[in-house]
C-alpha positions in Angstrom: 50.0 23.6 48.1 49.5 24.5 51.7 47.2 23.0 54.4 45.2 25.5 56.4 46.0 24.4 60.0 42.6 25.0 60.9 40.1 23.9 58.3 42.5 20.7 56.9 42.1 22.5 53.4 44.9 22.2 50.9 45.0 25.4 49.1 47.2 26.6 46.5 50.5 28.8 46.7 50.5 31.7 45.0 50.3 31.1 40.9 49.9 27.3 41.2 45.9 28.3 39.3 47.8 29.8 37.0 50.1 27.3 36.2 47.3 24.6 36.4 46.5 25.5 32.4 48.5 24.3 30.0 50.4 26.3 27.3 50.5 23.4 25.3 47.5 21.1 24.9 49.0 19.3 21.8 50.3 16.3 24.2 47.1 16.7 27.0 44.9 13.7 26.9 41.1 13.8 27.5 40.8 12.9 30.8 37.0 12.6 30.6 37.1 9.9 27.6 36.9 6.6 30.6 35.1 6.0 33.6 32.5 9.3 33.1 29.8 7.2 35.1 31.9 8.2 37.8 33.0 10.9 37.1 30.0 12.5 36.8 28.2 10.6 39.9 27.1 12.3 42.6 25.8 11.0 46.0 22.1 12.4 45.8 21.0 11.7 42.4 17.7 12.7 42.6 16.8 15.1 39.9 17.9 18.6 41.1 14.2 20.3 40.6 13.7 18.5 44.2 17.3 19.5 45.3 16.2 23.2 44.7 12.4 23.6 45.4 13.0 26.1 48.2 14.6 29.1 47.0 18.0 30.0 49.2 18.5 33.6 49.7 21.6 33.1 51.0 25.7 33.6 49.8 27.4 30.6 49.4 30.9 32.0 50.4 31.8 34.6 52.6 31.6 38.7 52.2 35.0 39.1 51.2 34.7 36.2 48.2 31.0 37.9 47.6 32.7 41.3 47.0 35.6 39.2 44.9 33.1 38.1 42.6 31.0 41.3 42.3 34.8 43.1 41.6 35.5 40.8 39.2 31.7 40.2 37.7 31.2 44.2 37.2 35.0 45.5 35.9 36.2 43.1 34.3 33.8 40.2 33.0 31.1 42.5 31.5 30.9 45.4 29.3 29.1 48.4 28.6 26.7 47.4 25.7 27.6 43.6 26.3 24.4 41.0 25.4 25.1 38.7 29.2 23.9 34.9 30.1 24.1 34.1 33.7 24.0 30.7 33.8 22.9 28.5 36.7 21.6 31.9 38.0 20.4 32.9 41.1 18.7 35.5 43.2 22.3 37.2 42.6 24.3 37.7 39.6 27.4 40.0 41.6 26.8 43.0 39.4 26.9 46.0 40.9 23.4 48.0 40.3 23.6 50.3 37.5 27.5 50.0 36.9 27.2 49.0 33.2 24.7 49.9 30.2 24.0 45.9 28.9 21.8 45.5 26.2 20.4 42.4 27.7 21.5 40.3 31.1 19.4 36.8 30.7 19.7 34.3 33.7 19.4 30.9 33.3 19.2 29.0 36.9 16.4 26.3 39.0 14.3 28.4 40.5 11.8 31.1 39.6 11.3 33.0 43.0 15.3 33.4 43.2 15.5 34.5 39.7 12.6 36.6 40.1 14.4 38.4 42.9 17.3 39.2 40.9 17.4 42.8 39.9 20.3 42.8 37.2 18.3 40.0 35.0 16.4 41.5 32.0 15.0 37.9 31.6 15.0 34.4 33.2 14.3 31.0 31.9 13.9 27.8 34.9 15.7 25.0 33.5 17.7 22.1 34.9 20.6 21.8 32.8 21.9 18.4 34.2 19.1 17.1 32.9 19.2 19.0 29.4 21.9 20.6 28.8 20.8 22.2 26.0 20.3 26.2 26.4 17.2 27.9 24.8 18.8 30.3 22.6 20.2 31.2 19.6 23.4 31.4 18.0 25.8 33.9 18.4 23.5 35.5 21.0 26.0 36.7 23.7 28.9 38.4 24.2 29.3 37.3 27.9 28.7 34.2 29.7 29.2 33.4 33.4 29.0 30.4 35.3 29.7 31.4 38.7 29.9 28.4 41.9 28.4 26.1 40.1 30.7 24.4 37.6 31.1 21.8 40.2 27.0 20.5 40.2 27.2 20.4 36.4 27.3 16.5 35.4 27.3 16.9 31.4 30.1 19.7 31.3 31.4 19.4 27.8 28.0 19.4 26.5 27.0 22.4 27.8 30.3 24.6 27.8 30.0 23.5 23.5 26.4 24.9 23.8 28.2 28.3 25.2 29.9 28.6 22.7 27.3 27.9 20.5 25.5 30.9 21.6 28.5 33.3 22.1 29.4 35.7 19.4 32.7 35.1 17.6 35.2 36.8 20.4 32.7 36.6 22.9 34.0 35.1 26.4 33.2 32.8 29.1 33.8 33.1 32.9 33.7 30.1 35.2 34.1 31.1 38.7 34.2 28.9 41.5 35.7 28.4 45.1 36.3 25.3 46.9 32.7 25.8 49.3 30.0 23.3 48.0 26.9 21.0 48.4 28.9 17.9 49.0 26.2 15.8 47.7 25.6 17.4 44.8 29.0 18.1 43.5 30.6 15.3 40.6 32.8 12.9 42.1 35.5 14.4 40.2 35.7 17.9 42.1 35.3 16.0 45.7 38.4 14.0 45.0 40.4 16.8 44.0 42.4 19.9 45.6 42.0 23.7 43.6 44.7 23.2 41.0 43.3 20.3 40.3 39.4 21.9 39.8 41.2 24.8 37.7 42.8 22.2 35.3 39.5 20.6 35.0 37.5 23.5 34.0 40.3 24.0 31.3 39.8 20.6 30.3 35.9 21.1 30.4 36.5 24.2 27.6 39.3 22.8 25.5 37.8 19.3 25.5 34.1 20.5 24.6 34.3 20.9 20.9 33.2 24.2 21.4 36.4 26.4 19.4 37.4 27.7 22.5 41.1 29.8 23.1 43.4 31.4 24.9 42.2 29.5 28.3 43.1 31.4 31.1 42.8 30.1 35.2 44.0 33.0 37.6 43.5 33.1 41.6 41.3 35.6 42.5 42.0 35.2 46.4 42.6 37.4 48.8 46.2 36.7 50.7 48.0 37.8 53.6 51.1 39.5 51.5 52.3 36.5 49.3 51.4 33.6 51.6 48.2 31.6 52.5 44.7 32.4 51.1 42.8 34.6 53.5 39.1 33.4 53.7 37.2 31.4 50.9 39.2 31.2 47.9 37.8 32.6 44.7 39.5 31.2 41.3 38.5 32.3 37.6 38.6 30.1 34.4 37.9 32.2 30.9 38.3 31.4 27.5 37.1 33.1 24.2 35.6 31.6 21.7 37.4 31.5 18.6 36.4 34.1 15.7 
């Protein structure tokens, strides 16, 4: 890790996300199995339909992390002819207009008028998943899911990454995408506490962890650097896994 002289931010060296997985998760323990309460706490626990009421039109990292996400959202993440959930959705999903031919692009997220704004979605449902993490749809619905800077609001994670794969097809994949720029109140007292390798070991944790037959767990650093040194800008990092077939 290296500090940023001038934010105080620990960020990784290049291929410590990477490394951050393990190969082996035949010795890992569950980390989650003591002291969830806190965990999972968070220092504003009202319900999160308050927390989001007023729809934010805004990005929550900068333009070069934006155009990160809609790089990695458009070429790599999603398919032509893919089934998509956007989960914890918002006015934008990163998906460059009319780059791929998707049978369906749903979006799950907290409020309508953001969701409603969102060209790429073919459909939306409102729901708060923290308090019911259990997602309105079918089995084997999906092809693609994403989850993208929000993994760290979520304060039933297991449940809901084994209701992902509940509705992904067999081979079907999920992509968690995150940075280390939050709602400090509203993030789980696990993710404040910890640096990036730490969030990316996590989320691998979250997915092997759920019950939800999930493999080949994958974390890489999406971030842009100056040559092979110190993250330039807001830091993106990717966590996938596929769900077993």
């Amino acid at each position: 890790m290296t500090t940023d002289k001038k934010t105080g931010i620990a960020l990784p060296d290049l291929g410590e996300i990477e490394k951050a997985i393990p190969k082996d998760w035949s010795e890992i323990d569950n980390p989650f199995e003591e002291d969830s309460k806190t965990m999972f706490g968070r220092l504003d626990s009202q319900p999160d339909s308050v927390f989001y009421t007023d729809p934010r039109f805004v990005e929550h990292v900068d333009t070069n992390a934006v155009q990160i996400l809609t790089d990695y959202v458009t070429n790599e993440a999603v398919h032509d002819g893919d089934s998509c959930l956007d989960l914890c959705s918002s006015w934008t999903s990163h998906l460059t207009p009319s780059s791929k031919k998707l049978t369906r692009f749903a979006g799950l997220g907290m409020n309508s008028n953001e969701l409603e704004a969102n060209g790429a979605l073919t459909d939306f449902i409102v729901q708060d998943l923290n308090s019911k993490p259990k997602l309105p749809y079918e089995d084997n619905s999906f092809d693609t899911i994403l989850c993208q800077l929000s993994i760290d609001y979520l304060v039933a994670p297991l449940q809901l990454l084994k209701e992902t794969s509940r509705v992904l097809k067999p081979g079907g994949k999920v992509h968690i995408l995150f940075s280390n720029r939050l709602f400090l109140s509203k993030a789980v007292g696990l993710w404040t506490g910890a640096d990036d390798v730490d969030h990316a070991y996590y989320v691998g944790c979250y997915l092997h962890f759920s019950g939800g037959d999930y493999t080949d767990i994958a974390a890489r650093d999406l971030s842009t650097r100056n040559g092979k040194k110190m993250i330039i800008g807001d830091p993106v990092y990717v966590v996938s896994a596929t769900k077993k077939v």
